[in-house]
C-alpha positions in Angstrom: 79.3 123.9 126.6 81.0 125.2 123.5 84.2 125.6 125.4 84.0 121.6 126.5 82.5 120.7 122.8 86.0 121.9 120.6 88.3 120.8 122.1 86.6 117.0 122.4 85.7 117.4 118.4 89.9 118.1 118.1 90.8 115.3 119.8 88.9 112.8 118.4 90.0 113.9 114.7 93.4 113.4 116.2 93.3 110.0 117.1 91.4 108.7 114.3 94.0 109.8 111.9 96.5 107.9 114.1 94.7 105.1 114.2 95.2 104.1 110.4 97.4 101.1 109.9 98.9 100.1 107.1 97.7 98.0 104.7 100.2 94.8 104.8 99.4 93.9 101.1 98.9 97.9 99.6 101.7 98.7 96.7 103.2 102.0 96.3 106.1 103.8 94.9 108.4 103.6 97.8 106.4 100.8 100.0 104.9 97.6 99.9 103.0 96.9 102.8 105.4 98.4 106.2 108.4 97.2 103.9 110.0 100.5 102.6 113.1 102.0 100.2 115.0 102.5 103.0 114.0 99.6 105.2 117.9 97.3 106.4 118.0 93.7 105.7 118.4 93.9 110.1 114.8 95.3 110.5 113.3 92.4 108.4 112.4 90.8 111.2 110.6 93.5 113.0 108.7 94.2 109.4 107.7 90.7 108.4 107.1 89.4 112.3 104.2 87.2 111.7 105.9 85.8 108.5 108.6 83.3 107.8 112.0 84.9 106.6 114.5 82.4 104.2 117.7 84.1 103.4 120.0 82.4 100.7 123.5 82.7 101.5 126.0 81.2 99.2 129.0 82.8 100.3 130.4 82.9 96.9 129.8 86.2 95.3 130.4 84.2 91.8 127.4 81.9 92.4 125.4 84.2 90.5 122.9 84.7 93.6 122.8 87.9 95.0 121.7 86.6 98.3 118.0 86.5 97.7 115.6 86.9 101.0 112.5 85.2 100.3 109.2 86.1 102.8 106.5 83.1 103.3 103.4 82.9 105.2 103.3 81.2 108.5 101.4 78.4 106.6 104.2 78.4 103.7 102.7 80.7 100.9 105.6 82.3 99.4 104.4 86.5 99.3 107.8 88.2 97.7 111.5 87.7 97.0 113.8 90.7 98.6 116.6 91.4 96.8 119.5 93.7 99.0 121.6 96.2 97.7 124.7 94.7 99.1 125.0 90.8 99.6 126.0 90.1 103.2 125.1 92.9 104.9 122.9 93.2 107.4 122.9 97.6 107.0 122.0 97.2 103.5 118.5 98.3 101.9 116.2 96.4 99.9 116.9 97.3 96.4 114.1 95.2 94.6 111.4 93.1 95.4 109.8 90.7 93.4 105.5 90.4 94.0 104.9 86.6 94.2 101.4 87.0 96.1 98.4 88.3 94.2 96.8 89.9 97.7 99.9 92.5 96.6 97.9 95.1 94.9 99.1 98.9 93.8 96.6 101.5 94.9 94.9 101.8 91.6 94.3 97.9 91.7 97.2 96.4 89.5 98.7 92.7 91.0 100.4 89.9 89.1 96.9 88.9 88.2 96.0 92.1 86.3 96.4 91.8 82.3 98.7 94.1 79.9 95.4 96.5 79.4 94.8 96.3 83.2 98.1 97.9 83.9 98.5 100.5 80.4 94.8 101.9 81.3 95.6 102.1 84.7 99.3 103.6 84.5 101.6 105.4 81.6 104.3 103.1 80.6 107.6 104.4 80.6 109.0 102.1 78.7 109.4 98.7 76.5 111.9 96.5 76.5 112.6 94.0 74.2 114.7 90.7 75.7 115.3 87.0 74.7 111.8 85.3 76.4 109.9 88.2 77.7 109.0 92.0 76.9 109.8 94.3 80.0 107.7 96.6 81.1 108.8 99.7 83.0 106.2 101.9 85.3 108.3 104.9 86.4 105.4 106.2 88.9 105.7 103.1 90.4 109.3 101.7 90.5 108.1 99.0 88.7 109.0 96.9 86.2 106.8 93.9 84.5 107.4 90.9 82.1 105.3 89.3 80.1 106.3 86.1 78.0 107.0 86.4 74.7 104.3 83.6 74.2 102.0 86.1 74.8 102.6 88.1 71.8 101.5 87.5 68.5 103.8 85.0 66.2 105.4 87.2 63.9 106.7 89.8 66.9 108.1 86.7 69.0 111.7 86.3 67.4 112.2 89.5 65.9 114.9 91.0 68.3 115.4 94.1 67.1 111.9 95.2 66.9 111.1 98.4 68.6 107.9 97.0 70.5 105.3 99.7 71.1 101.9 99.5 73.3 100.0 98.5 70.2 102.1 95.5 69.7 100.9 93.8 73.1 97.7 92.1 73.5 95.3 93.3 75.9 94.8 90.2 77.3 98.4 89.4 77.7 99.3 88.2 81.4 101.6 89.7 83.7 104.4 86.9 84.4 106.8 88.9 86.7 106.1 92.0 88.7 109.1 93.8 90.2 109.3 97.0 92.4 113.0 98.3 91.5 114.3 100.6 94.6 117.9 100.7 93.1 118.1 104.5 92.1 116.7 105.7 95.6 
């Protein structure tokens, strides 16, 4: 009986750890959902199968546009903007991807819906940038980057360009307006 019992108990271990599937909405450092850092603009298709795929192409490298592929729903709901490495070419990787859809959510919980305290008690930022409209927010774990609108700040931090913002400086209850996953240094 113990000889039949083992070997059943093995095999059954086995196929319920290949029966996991991937979360199509889960965000981590080098995935979102089955898209990955080293996923071709070719295998799109295969990736995003039960989705819509609009790709931008200007032919003119000077159009400012880097050829942006944008991923809808079947019903139209826009879910992310791909950004390739190299415009016009089917061989290149996805270089950053832009989280439109707040079912997009990192493993700890953080989505474009989450706040500023939401995503510094959650993860260590790696850094803050200052820029015209917007303070950028960079997540190293993650790849990530994060803007929220200057609006958000407090008045007398708004205009002052040269300010070295810190953590401290940010509300907590200050809204993520852009949330990026950068694969450009993979």
């Amino acid at each position: 009986m113990n000889k039949l019992f083992f070997p059943l108990i093995i095999t059954a271990i086995i196929l319920t750890n290949c029966n996991k599937t991937q979360d199509p909405f889960q965000i981590g450092k080098q995935h979102i959902g089955s898209l990955t850092d080293s996923t071709q603009v070719k295998d799109l298709e295969t990736v995003f199968k039960n989705d819509s795929i609009v790709k931008f192409t200007s032919g003119d490298e000077f159009a400012g546009n880097r050829n942006s592929i944008k991923i809808f729903e079947k019903g139209g709901k826009h879910l992310l903007t791909l950004t390739p490495r190299q415009a016009l070419d089917s061989l290149s990787v996805i270089e950053n991807v832009q989280i439109i859809d707040p079912r997009y959510k990192t493993d700890k919980n953080v989505s474009i819906l989450s706040t500023f305290k939401d995503l510094s008690n959650t993860y260590k930022i790696s850094r803050i940038d200052n820029l015209i409209n917007s303070v950028l927010i960079t997540v190293n774990e993650l790849n990530a980057s994060f803007s929220i609108a200057k609006s958000e700040l407090p008045a007398n931090l708004r205009f002052d360009m040269n300010l070295n913002l810190e953590t401290t400086h940010i509300p907590d209850e200050a809204k993520l307006k852009y949330f990026f996953i950068n694969w450009y240094n993979n």
